[in-house]
LUMKE-580467 format. One record per residue: residue number from 1; residue in one letter; x, z, y of N, C-alpha, C in turn. Coordinates in steps of 0.02 Angstrom, whole numbers. Last residue first. Layout:
REM residues N
n_res_n_X_n_Z_n_Y_ca_X_ca_Z_ca_Y_c_X_c_Z_c_Y
NUM_a_X_Z_Y_X_Z_Y_X_Z_Y
...
***
This chain:
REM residues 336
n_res_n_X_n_Z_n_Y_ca_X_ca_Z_ca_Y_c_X_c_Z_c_Y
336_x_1918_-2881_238_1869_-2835_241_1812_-2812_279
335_x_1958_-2989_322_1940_-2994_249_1880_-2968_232
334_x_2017_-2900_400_1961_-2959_424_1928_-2984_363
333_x_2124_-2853_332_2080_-2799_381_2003_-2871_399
332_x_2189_-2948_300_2168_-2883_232_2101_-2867_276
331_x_2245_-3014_377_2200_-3019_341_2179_-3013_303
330_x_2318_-2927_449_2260_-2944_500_2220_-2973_413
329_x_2405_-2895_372_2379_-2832_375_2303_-2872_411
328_x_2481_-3003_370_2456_-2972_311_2385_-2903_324
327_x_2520_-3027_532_2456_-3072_502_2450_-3032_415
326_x_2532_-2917_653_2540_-2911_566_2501_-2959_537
325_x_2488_-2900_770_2550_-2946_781_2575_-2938_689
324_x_2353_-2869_764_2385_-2923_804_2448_-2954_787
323_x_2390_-2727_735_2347_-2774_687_2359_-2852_693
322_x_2447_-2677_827_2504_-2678_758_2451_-2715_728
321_x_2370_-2683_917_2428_-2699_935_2462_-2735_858
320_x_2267_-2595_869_2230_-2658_866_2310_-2707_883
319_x_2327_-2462_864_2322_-2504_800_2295_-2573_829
318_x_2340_-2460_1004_2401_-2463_966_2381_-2487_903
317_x_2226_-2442_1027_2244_-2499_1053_2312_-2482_1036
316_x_2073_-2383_997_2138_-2380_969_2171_-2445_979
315_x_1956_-2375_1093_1986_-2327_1083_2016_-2322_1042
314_x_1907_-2487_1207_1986_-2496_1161_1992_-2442_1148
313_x_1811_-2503_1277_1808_-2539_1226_1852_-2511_1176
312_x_1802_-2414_1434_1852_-2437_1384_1805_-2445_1333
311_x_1703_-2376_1550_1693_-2449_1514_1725_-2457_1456
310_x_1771_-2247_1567_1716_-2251_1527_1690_-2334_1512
309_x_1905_-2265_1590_1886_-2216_1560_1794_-2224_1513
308_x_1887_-2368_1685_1959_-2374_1632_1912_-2340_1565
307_x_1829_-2314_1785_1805_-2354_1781_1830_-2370_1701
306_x_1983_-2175_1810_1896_-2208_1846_1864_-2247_1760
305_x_2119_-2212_1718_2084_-2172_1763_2004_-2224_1789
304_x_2242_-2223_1603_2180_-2245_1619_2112_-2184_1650
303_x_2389_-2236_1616_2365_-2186_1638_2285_-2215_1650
302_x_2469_-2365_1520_2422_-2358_1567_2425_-2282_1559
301_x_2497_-2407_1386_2532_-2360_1425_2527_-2341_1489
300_x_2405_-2495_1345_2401_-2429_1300_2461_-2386_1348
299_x_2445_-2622_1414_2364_-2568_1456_2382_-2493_1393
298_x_2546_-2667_1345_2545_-2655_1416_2490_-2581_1450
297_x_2481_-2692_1223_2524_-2646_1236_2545_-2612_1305
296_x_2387_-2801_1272_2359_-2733_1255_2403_-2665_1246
295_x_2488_-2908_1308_2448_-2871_1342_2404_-2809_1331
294_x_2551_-2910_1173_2577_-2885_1231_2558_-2848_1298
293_x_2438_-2959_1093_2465_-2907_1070_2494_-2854_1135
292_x_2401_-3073_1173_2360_-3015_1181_2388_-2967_1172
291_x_2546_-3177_1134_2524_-3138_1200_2467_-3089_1223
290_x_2524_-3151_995_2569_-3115_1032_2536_-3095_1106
289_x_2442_-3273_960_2424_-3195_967_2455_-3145_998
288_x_2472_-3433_971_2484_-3367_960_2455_-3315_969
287_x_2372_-3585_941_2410_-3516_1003_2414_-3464_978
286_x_2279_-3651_889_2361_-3694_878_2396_-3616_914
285_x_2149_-3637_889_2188_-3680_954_2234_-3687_943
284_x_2146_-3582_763_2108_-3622_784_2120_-3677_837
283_x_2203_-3474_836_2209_-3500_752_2201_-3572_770
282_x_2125_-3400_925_2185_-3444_942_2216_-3457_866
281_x_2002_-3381_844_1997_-3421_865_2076_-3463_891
280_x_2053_-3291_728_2007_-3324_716_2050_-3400_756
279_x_2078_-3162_832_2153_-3211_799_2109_-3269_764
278_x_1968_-3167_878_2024_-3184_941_2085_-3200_880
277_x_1893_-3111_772_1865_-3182_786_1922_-3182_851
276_x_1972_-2990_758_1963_-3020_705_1952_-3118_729
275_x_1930_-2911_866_2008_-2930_845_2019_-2985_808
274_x_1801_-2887_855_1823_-2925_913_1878_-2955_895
273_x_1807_-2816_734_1771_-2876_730_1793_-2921_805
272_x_1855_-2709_766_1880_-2744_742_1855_-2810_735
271_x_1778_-2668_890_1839_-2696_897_1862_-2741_831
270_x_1695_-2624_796_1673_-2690_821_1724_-2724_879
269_x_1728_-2507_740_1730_-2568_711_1718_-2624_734
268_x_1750_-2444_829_1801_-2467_809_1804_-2523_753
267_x_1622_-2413_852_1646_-2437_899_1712_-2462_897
266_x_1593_-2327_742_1559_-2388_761_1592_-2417_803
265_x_1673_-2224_775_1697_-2260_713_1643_-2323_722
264_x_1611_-2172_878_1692_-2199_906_1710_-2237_845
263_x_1450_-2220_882_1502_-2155_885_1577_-2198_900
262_x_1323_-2278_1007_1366_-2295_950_1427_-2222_944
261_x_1267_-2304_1086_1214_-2280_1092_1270_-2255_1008
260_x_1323_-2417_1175_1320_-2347_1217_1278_-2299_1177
259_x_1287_-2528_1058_1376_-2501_1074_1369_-2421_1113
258_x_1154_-2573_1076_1180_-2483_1043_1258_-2475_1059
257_x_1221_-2671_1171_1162_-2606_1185_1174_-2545_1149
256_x_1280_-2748_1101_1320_-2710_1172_1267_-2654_1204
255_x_1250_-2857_1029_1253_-2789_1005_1284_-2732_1059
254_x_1288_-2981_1097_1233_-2950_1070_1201_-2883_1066
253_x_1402_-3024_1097_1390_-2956_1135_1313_-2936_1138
252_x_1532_-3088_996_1466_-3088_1012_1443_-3022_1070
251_x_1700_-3098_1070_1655_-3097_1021_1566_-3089_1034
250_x_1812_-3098_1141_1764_-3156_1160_1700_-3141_1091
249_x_1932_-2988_1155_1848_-3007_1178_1819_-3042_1191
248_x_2069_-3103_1263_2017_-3055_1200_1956_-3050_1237
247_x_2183_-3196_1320_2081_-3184_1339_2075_-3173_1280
246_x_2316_-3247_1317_2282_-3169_1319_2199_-3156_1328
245_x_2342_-3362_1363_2327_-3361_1294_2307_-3283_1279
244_x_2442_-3330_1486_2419_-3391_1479_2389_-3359_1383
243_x_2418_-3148_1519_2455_-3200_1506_2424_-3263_1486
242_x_2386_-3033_1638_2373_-3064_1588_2420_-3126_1593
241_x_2380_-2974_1743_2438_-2934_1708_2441_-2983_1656
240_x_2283_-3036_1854_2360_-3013_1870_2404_-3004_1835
239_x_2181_-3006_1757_2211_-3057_1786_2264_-3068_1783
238_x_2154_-2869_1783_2188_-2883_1709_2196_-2952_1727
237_x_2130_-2844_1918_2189_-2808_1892_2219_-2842_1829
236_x_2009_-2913_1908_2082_-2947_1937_2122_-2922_1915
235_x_1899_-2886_1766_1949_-2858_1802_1995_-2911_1871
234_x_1789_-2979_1716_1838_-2960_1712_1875_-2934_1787
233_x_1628_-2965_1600_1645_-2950_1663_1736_-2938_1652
232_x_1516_-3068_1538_1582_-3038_1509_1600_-3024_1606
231_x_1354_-3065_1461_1410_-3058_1516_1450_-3023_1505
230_x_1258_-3110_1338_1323_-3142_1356_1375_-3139_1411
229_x_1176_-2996_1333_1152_-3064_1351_1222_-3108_1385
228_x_1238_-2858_1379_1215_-2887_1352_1209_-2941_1384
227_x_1438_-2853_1432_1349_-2824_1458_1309_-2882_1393
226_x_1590_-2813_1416_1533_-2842_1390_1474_-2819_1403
225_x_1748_-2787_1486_1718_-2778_1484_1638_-2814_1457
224_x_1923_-2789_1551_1856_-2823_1531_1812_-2779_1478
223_x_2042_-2710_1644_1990_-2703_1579_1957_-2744_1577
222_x_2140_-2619_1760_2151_-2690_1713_2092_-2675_1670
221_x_2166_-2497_1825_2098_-2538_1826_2103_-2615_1803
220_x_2276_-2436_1776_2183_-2428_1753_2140_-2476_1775
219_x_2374_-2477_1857_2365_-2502_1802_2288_-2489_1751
218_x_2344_-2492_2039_2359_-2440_1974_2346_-2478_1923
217_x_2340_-2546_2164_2370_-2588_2109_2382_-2532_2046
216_x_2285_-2438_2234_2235_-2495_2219_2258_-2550_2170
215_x_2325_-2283_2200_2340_-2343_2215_2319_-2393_2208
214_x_2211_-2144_2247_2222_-2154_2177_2257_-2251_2212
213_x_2168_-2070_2335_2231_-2047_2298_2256_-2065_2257
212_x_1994_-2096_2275_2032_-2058_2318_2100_-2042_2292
211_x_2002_-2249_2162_1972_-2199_2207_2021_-2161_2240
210_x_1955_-2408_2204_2018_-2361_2202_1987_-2302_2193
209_x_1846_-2511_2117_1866_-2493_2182_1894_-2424_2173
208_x_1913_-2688_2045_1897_-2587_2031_1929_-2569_2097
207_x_1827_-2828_2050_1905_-2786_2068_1868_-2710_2038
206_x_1767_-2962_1928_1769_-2904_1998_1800_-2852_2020
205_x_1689_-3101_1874_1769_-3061_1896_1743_-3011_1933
204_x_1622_-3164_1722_1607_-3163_1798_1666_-3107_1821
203_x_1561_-3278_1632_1603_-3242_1644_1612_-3239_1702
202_x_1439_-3300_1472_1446_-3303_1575_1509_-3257_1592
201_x_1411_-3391_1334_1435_-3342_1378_1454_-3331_1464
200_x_1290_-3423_1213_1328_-3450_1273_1357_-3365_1325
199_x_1354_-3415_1052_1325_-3402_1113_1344_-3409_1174
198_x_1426_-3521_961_1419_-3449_993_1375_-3454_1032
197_x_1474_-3582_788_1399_-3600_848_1397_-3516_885
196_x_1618_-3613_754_1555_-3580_765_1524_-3587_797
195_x_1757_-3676_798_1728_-3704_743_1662_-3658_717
194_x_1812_-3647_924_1803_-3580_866_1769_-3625_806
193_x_1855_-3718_1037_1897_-3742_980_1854_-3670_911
192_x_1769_-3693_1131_1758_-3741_1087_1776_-3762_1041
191_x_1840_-3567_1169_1764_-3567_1139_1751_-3648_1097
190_x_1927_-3633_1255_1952_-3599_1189_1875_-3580_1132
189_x_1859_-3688_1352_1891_-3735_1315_1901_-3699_1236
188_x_1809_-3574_1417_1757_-3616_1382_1806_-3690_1344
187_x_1936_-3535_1457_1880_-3505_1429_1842_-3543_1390
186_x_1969_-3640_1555_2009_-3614_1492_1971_-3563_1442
185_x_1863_-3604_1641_1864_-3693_1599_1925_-3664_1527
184_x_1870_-3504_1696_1813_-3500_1655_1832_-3561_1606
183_x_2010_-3506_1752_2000_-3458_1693_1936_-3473_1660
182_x_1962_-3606_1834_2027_-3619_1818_2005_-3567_1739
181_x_1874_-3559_1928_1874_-3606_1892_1895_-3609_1847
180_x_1979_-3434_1979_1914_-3412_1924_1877_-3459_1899
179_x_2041_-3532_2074_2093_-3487_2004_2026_-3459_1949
178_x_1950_-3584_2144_1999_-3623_2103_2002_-3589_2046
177_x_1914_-3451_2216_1867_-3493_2179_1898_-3546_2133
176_x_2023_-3328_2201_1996_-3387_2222_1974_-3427_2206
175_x_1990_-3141_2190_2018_-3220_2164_1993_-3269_2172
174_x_1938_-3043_2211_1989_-3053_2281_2010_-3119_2258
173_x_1764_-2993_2183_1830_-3008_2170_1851_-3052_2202
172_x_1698_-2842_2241_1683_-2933_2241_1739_-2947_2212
171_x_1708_-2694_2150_1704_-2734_2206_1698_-2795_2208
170_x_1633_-2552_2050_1660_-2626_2051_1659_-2659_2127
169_x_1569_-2421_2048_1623_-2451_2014_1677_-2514_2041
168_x_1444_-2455_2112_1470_-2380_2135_1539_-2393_2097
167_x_1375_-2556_2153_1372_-2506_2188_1404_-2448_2188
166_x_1436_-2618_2021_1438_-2683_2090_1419_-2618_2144
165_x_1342_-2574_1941_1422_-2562_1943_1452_-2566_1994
164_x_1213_-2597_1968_1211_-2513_1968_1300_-2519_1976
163_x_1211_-2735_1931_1201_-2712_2016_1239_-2629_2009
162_x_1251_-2744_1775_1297_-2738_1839_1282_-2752_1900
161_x_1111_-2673_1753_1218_-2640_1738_1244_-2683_1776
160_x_1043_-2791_1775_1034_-2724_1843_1085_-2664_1816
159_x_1106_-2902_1709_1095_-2908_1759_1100_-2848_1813
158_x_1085_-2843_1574_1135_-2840_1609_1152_-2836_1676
157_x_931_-2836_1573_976_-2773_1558_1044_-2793_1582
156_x_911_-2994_1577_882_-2943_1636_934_-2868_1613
155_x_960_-3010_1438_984_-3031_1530_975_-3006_1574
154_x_894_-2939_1354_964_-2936_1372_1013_-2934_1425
153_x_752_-2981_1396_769_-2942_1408_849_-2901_1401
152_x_790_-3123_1334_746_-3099_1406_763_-3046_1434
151_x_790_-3096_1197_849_-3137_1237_845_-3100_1311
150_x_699_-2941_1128_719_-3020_1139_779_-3048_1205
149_x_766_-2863_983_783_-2841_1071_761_-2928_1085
148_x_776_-2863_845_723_-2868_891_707_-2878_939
147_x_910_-2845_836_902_-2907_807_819_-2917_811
146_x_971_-2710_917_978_-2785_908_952_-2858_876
145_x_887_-2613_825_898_-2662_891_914_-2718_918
144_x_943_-2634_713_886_-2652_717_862_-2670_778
143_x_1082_-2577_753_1078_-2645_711_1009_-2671_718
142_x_1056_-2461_770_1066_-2501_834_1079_-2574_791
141_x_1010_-2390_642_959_-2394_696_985_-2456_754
140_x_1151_-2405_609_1084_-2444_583_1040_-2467_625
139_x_1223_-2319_687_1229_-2396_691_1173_-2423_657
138_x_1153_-2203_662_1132_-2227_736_1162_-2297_741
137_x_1174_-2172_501_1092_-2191_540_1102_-2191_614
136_x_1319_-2166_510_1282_-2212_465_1214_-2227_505
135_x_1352_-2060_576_1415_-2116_560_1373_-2196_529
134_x_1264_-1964_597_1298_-1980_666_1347_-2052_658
133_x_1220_-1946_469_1156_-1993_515_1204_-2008_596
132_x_1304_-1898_435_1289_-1970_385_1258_-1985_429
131_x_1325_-1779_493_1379_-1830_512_1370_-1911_479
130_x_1202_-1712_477_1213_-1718_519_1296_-1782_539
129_x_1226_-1693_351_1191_-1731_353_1183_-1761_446
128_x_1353_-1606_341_1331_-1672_299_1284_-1719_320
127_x_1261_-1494_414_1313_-1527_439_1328_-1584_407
126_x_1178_-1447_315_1139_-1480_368_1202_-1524_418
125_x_1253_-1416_209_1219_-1481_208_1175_-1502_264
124_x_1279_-1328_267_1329_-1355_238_1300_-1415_238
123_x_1196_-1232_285_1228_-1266_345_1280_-1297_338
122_x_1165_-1172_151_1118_-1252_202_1140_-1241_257
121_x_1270_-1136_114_1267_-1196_79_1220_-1230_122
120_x_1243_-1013_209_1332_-1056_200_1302_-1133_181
119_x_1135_-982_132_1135_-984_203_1178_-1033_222
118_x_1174_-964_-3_1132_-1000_22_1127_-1020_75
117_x_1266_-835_19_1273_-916_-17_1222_-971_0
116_x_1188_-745_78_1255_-758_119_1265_-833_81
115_x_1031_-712_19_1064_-745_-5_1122_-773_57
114_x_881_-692_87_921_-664_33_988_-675_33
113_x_857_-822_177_863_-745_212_878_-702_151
112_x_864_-901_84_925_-913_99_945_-843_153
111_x_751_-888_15_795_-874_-19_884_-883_12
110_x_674_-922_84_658_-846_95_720_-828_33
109_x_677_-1067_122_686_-991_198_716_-937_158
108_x_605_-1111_18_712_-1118_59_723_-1066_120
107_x_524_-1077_22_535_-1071_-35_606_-1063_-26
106_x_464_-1155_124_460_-1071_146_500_-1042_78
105_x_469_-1290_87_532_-1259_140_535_-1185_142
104_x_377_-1239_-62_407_-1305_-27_469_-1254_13
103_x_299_-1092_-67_297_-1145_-67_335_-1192_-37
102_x_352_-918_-126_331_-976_-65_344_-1038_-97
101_x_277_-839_-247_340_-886_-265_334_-918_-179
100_x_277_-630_-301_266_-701_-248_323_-784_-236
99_x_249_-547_-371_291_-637_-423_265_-676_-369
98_x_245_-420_-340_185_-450_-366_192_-536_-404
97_x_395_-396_-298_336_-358_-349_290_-372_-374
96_x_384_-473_-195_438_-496_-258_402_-473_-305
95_x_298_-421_-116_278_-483_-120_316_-500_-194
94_x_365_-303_-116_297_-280_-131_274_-382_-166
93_x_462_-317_-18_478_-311_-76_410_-280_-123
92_x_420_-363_96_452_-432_72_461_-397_-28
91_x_347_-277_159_287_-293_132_348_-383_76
90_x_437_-154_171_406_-174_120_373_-217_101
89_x_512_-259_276_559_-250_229_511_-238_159
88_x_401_-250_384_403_-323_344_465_-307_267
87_x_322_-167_434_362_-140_383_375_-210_335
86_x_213_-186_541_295_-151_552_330_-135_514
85_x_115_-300_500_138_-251_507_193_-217_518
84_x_-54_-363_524_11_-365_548_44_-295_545
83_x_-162_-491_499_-152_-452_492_-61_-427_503
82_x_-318_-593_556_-237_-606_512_-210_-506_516
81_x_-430_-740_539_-396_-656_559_-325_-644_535
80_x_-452_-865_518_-446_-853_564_-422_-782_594
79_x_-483_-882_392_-535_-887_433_-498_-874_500
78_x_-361_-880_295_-406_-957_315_-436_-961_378
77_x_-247_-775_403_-293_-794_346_-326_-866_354
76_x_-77_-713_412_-118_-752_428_-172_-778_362
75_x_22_-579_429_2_-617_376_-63_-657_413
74_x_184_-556_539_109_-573_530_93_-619_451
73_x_315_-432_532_261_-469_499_184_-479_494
72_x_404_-355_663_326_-391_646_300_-456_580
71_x_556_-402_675_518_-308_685_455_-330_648
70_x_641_-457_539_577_-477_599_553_-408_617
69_x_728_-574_459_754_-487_484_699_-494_566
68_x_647_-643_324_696_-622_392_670_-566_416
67_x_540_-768_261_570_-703_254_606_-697_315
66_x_361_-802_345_438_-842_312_494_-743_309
65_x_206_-734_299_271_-754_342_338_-773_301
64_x_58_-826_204_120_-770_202_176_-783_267
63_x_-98_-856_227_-22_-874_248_28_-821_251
62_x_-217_-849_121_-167_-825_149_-104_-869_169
61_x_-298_-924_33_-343_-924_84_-290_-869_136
60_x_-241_-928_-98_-244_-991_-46_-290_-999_23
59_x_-259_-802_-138_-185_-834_-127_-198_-901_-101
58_x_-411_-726_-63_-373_-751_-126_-281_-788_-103
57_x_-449_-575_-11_-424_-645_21_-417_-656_-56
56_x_-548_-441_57_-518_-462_29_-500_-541_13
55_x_-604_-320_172_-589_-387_162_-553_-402_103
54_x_-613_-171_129_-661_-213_177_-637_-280_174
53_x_-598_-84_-14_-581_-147_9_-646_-167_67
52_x_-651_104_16_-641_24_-37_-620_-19_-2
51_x_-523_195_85_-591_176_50_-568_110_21
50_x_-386_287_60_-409_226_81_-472_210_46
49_x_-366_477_100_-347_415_52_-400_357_86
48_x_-328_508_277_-354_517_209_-343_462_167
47_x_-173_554_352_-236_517_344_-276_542_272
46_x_-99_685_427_-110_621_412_-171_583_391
45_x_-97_752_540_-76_707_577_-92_657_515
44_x_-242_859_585_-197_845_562_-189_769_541
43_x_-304_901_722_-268_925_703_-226_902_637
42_x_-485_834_643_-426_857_700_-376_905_678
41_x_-435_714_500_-466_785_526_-428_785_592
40_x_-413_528_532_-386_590_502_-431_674_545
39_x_-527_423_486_-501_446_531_-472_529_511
38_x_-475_281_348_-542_348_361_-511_378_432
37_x_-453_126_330_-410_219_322_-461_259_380
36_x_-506_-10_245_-498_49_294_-456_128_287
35_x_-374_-130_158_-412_-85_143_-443_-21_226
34_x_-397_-281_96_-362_-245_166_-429_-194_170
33_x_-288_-369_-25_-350_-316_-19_-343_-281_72
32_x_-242_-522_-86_-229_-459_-41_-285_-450_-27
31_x_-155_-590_-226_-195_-600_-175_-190_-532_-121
30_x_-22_-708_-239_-17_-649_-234_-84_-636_-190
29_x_68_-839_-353_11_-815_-284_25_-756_-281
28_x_154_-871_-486_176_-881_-391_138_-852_-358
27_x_-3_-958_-534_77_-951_-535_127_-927_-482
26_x_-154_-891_-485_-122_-940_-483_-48_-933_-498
25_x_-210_-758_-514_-198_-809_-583_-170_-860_-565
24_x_-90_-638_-432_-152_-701_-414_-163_-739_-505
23_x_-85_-490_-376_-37_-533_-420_-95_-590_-444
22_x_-92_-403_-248_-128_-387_-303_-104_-471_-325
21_x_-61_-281_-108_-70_-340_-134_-61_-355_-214
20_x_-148_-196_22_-135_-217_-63_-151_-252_-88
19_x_-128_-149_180_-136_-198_122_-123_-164_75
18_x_-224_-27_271_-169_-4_224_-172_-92_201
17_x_-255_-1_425_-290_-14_381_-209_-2_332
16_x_-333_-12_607_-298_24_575_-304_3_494
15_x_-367_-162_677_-413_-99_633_-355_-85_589
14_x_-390_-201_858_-368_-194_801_-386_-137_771
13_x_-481_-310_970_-455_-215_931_-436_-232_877
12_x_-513_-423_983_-433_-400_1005_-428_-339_993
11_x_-608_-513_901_-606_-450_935_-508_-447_922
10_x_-606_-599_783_-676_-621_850_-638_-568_893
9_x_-522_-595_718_-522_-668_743_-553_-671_799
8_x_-498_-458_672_-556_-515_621_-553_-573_658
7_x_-338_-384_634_-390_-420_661_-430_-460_643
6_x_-273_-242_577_-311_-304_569_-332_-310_620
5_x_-103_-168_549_-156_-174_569_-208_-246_590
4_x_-46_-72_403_-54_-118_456_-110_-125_511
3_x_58_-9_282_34_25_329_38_-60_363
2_x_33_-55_97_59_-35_166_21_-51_224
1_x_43_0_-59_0_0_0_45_0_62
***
């Protein structure tokens, strides 16, 4: 018997009372009796024995509480009353007593509020699962994206990334209409040699604006960069540093939505895949690789500040270096 107190659903008084709980024909159940307690004589403090049962429940017309360390166990009924008491320790070892089994998750509660092993083991597996869905279910998910997302809206998404850049990142670029001729036609020459049907691509230039203290020819602000719907945004800085046959990143950019939505092992992979179709393509043109290799070695000894920091693409640009300039290794790795 233990000490609680009821409510019928309709009334906020509560009724002093004793449970007993009583072992169900269902497997596992446990039903409950909620018994009155008589008012004690004046003058003394305890009670009398418990009349008959004023309510009684069956095991599917009770909600038992989940186990744990709780000042208040509420038992909840079908109808709507429920019952509550300050001795959840007995009412957890009264429940064992009677072959209470919980159901489903409350079944995993009440054995892991037992149990230092249990506890360990499901934050064991909640972490497991937590790194399958951080490594595995957000590229999926952004795979599905992508291949729903219509065209329309790519463009337009790039379009207002780079107004939002163009206001607080990026400046007009200082290169002359010739010279950014000059890079798109070499551009779109090397695209023709890929022996693939690509997508059409837009390439467009724009300086990185300094920040405070910071030298306007600093080596951070060399980068290109991919917006959906085929915009490739480049640097002057990386202009300036680049070499005749150095234009990486020419790969699809499709997928440039979940990229922000991607972990660092997603994102290395689609370097690799960038890496992959740039030795592909200067294959293709008869042109070396070296000169990216060089140029990416160049930017890995950068101090990459502002703009550097969060557009970067490249979070391993010493391996993508040694991938570049290892054709065994490039085509193990592309292979794969």
């Amino acid at each position: 018997m233990i000490a609680a107190r009821f409510f019928d659903g309709h009334s906020s008084q509560p009724l002093p009372c004793l449970l007993r709980l009583l072992p169900a024909a269902t497997r596992g159940g446990v039903a409950l009796q909620i018994h009155a307690l008589p008012l004690a004589a004046p003058g003394d403090s305890a009670t009398g024995a418990p009349t008959a049962p004023l309510r009684a429940f069956t095991a599917r017309q009770i909600e038992w509480p989940d186990a744990g360390e709780t000042r208040i166990a509420v038992i909840r009924f079908a109808d709507g009353s429920q019952a509550q008491t300050l001795e959840p320790a007995a009412l957890a070892r009264a429940l064992r007593a009677a072959g209470y089994r919980a159901p489903g998750l409350h079944a995993l509660a009440h054995t892991m509020a037992g149990s230092w092993r249990a506890l360990l083991a499901g934050v064991a597996v909640c972490a497991a699962l937590s790194v399958a869905v951080w490594l595995y279910g957000v590229p999926a998910a952004a795979r599905v994206i992508t291949e729903v997302m219509p065209t329309r809206w790519e463009g337009e998404l790039a379009d207002r990334t780079l107004q939002t850049l163009d206001a607080s990142w990026l400046s007009p670029s200082k290169l002359g209409a010739e010279r950014q001729a000059q890079i798109r036609a070499d551009f779109s020459a090397l695209l023709g040699q890929t022996g693939v049907a690509a997508p059409p691509y837009t390439l467009v230039f724009r300086t990185l604006r300094p920040r405070p203290g910071q030298s306007a020819d600093g080596g951070g602000g060399a980068n290109a960069f991919a917006l959906p719907g085929g915009l490739l945004v480049m640097t002057d800085e990386l202009v300036a540093r680049g070499e005749p046959g150095a234009l990486g990143d020419i790969t699809s950019v499709a997928a440039t939505l979940p990229v922000a939505l991607a972990t660092l092992s997603f994102s290395r992979r689609h370097e690799l895949e960038a890496d992959c179709f740039a030795l592909h393509t200067l294959a293709r043109a008869g042109q070396s690789a070296e000169p990216l290799a060089r140029l990416l070695d160049t930017i890995a000894g950068w101090h990459r500040e502002g703009m550097a920091d969060v557009l970067s693409s490249h979070p391993s640009t010493a391996a993508r270096v040694q991938l570049l300039r290892d054709p065994a290794a490039a085509a193990k790795a592309c292979r794969a």
